[in-house]
C-alpha positions, 0 to 999 in steps of 0.5 A: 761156438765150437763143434769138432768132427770126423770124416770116415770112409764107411763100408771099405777098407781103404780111403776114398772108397766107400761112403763118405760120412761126417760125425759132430761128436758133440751136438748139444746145443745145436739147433735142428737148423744148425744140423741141417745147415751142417749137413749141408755144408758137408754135402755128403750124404749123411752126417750124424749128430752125436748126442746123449742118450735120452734113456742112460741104459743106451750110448746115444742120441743120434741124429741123421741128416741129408743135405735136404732133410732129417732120415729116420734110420741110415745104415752106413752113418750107423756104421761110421758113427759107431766106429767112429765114438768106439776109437774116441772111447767116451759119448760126449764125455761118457766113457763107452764099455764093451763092444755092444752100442744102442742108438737111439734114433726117430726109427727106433733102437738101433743095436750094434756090435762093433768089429775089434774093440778101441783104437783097433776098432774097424767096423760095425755091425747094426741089426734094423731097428724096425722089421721087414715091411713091404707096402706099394708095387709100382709100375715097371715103366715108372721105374724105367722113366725115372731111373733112366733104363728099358722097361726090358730091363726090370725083372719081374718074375722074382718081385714087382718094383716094390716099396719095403723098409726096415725103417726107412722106405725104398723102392727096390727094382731087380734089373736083368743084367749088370750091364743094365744096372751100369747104364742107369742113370735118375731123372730128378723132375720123375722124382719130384712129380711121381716119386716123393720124397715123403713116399720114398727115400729113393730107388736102389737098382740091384742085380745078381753079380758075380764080380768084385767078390760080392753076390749082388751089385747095386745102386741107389738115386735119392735125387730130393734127398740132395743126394743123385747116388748113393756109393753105399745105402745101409738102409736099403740093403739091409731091408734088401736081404730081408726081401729076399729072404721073405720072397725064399720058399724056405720058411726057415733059414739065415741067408747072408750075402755081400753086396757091392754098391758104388763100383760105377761111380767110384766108390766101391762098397762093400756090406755083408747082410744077413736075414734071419727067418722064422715060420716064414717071416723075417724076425731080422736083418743084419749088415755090417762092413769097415770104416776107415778114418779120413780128416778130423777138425772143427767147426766154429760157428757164429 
């Protein structure tokens, strides 16, 4: 059996920025353990699944890998995934029309809008298939321990080290310097005995930034998922926004930033966010960003 696929470098503009992502154009008639095993072989953070939709009125069925395990919902394979059935023109030989896509996903409908339209297709924007959801604070010296910094270091006059998703769960600390940020580094057995994986999908690190053109720089470890950091967490920043825009004072507005990801690991990130709130809670996220094409080949398995 046969299986083709792409590589795409997502949230950049240029190859061999951005994160890396895998997309089996074709996945039926594989396996769970098939795609798993792919995924792995790839080792990149995620590779999609393409599949068709079970409801016609969408695009796809997509599924999303780890190394170690199936995600409910990820930004940047959303991104890449979409680019990347738009320059090909069909869904497992169903043409695609407009520039509107539905992925079905086990978080729910994920809808987005693509940047340019065919082969001049060179990005996408997603709005989280699930709302704004805030659930455990966890203690700043359980952070500091894992992630490898000061309990100095976490900022907590803005929010405690907190667990939100908007479909897939991360615990999201404030750090008090880019300096801080720069220094973190995981601690996998941390996360294996106090941060589980069915708990959270991982840490992401953020702080205020000013450089690089973006508003905020940040990281993300995911040790259990096979994945050490992360050079662009969709997921993540995507509830991100919807933090901030929960903790604004503001019961109504739209708040949009550009975040920077993987600049201290060599892979730098660009996504732009949005959050709309209304009557003081957040109604939805956005986020957003380019891809560009990397390889294209073919699987054969036996």
């Amino acid at each position: 059996m046969q299986v083709q696929f792409v590589t795409v470098d997502v949230f950049t503009d240029r190859q061999f920025g951005g994160n890396p992502l895998a997309v089996v154009l074709d996945g039926q008639g594989l396996a769970t353990a098939q795609m798993q095993a792919i995924a792995s072989e790839f080792n990149l953070a995620e590779t999609t699944f393409v599949l068709p939709p079970k409801d016609p009125r969408n695009t796809a069925h997509v599924r999303i890998f780890t190394p170690k395990a199936e995600m409910p919902f990820a930004g940047h394979p959303n991104v890449g995934t979409a680019f990347v059935v738009a320059r090909l023109g069909h869904v497992c030989g169903k043409p695609l029309g407009g520039s509107s896509l539905a992925f079905e996903e086990i978080a729910g409908l994920v809808d987005l809008e693509l940047i340019g339209q065919g082969t001049a297709t060179s990005g996408a924007r997603l709005s989280a298939p699930q709302p704004l959801a805030i659930h455990d604070q966890i203690d700043p010296e359980l952070v500091a321990e894992a992630c490898g910094i000061s309990a100095s270091d976490i900022e907590t006059r803005n929010h405690a080290p907190s667990i939100a998703s908007c479909g897939a769960p991360f615990l999201f600390v404030e750090v008090n310097s880019r300096k801080a940020l720069a220094t973190a580094q995981h601690d996998a057995g941390v996360f294996a005995s106090r941060l589980p994986r069915d708990h959270v999908t991982g840490v992401h690190l953020y702080t205020p930034a000013s450089d690089d053109g973006v508003d905020i720089q940040s990281r993300m470890f995911a040790p259990l998922h096979g994945i050490p950091e992360d050079p662009a967490t969709g997921s993540a920043n995507v509830a991100l926004i919807g933090l901030l825009a929960h903790l604004a004072p503001e019961k109504n507005l739209t708040m949009t930033k550009r975040i920077g990801q993987g600049f201290d690991m060599g892979r730098p990130s660009i996504m732009d966010v949005e959050a709309v709130k209304q009557g003081g809670k957040v109604v939805k996220t956005f986020i957003g960003g380019g891809c560009v094409e990397v390889t294209q080949g073919v699987l054969t398995l036996r």
